[in-house]
N, C-alpha and C positions, 0 to 999 in steps of 0.2 A: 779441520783447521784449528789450530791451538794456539793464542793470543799470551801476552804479555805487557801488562799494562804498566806504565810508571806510574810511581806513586804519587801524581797529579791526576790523574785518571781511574779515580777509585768507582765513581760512580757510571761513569763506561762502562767497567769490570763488570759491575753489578747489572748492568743491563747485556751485556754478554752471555754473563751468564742464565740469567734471565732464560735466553731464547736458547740453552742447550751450551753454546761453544765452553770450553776449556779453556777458564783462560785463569792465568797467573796473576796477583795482585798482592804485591806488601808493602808496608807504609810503617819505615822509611825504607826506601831503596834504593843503593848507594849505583853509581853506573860501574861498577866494575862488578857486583850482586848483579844486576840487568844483563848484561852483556853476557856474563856465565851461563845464568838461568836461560837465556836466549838461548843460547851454544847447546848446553849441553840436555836438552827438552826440545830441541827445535823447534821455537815458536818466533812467531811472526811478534815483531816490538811496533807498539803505539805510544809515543811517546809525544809531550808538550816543549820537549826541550830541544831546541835547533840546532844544539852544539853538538847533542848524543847525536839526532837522528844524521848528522851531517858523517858520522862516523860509523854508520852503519850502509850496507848495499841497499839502496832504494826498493827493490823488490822484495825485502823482508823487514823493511822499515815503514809506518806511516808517521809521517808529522802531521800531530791533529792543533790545528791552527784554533779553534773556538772553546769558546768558556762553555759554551753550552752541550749538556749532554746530550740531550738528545738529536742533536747537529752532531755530535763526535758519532754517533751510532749512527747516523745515517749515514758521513763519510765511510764509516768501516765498514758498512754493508753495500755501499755501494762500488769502495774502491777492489773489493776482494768478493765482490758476486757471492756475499753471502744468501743462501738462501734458508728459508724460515720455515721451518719444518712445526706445523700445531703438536705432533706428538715427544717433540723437544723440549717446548716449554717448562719450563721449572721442574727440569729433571736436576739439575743441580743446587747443590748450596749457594747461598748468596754469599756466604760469608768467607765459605771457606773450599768451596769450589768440588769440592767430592760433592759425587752422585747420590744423591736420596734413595732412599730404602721404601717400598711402599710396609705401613703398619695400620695394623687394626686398633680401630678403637679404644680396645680393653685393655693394650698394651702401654696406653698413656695416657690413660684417665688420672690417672695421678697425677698426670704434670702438664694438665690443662685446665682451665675452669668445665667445670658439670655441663653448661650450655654448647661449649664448644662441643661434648662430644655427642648432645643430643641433636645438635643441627646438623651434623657434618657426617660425613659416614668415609670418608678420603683421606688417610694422611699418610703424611711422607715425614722421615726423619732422618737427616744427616748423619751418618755413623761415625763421621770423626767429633763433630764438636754437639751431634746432638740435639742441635735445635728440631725443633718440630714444624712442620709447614701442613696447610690446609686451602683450601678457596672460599675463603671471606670474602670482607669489602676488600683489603686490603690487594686481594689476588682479582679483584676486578679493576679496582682503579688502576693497576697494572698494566694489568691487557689494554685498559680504553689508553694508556702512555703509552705501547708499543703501537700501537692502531694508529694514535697519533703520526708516530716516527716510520712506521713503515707501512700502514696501508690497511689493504685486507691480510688476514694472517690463516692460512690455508690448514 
């Protein structure tokens, strides 16, 4: 299932992608941009705005009614059975939604601090924009907000 988030729903995106899904995110994105990128990528549109969603077929549209993200992920996981696969987890970019690369250590010690690459023996790197991802705190406090929002994560 491959998602499309309006550019009110950046932080969605980001817990989407979080759990694996493919989902689309630019910021600004005009609805006639939305609408394309919809069409021609066949993705499912999450959208804040009741004019857009009113002009799309319900069944590839969600109007997410809440300011809160974690509320929006729970809608989208509940209204499309999404299911949460543990070996999904932050296979993708946050930022930029391509798939991570698993890398070694010695491959980016350069472009880490010294301690990161003595603690860590795990890393993953985005091949388009590069960033680097590991399991710190930051990849804990994560999980315990997905735990939050969806439960046990299998």
């Amino acid at each position: 299932m491959r998602f499309l988030c309006d550019d009110n729903l950046g932080k969605l995106a980001r817990y989407l992608r979080m759990l694996g899904y493919d989902t689309f995110f630019k910021s600004p994105l005009n609805d006639a941009e939305l609408l394309a990128v919809m069409l021609k990528q066949d993705r499912l549109a999450l959208t804040r705005d009741t004019r857009l969603a009113r002009r799309i077929e319900p069944e590839i549209c969600l109007l997410i009614e809440t300011d809160s993200p974690e509320q929006q992920l729970k809608t989208v996981i509940e209204r499309f059975g999404l299911e949460i696969n543990k070996s999904s987890l932050f296979t993708r970019c946050l930022e930029c939604n391509v798939i991570c690369d698993e890398v070694a250590g010695d491959d980016i010690k350069d472009e880490v601090f010294p301690y990161i690459i003595k603690t860590h023996d795990r890393f993953k790197r985005c091949p388009s924009c590069k960033r680097i991802y590991w399991q710190g705190s930051h990849y804990k406090d994560m999980i315990e907000k997905l735990k939050n929002v969806i439960g046990k994560i299998d």
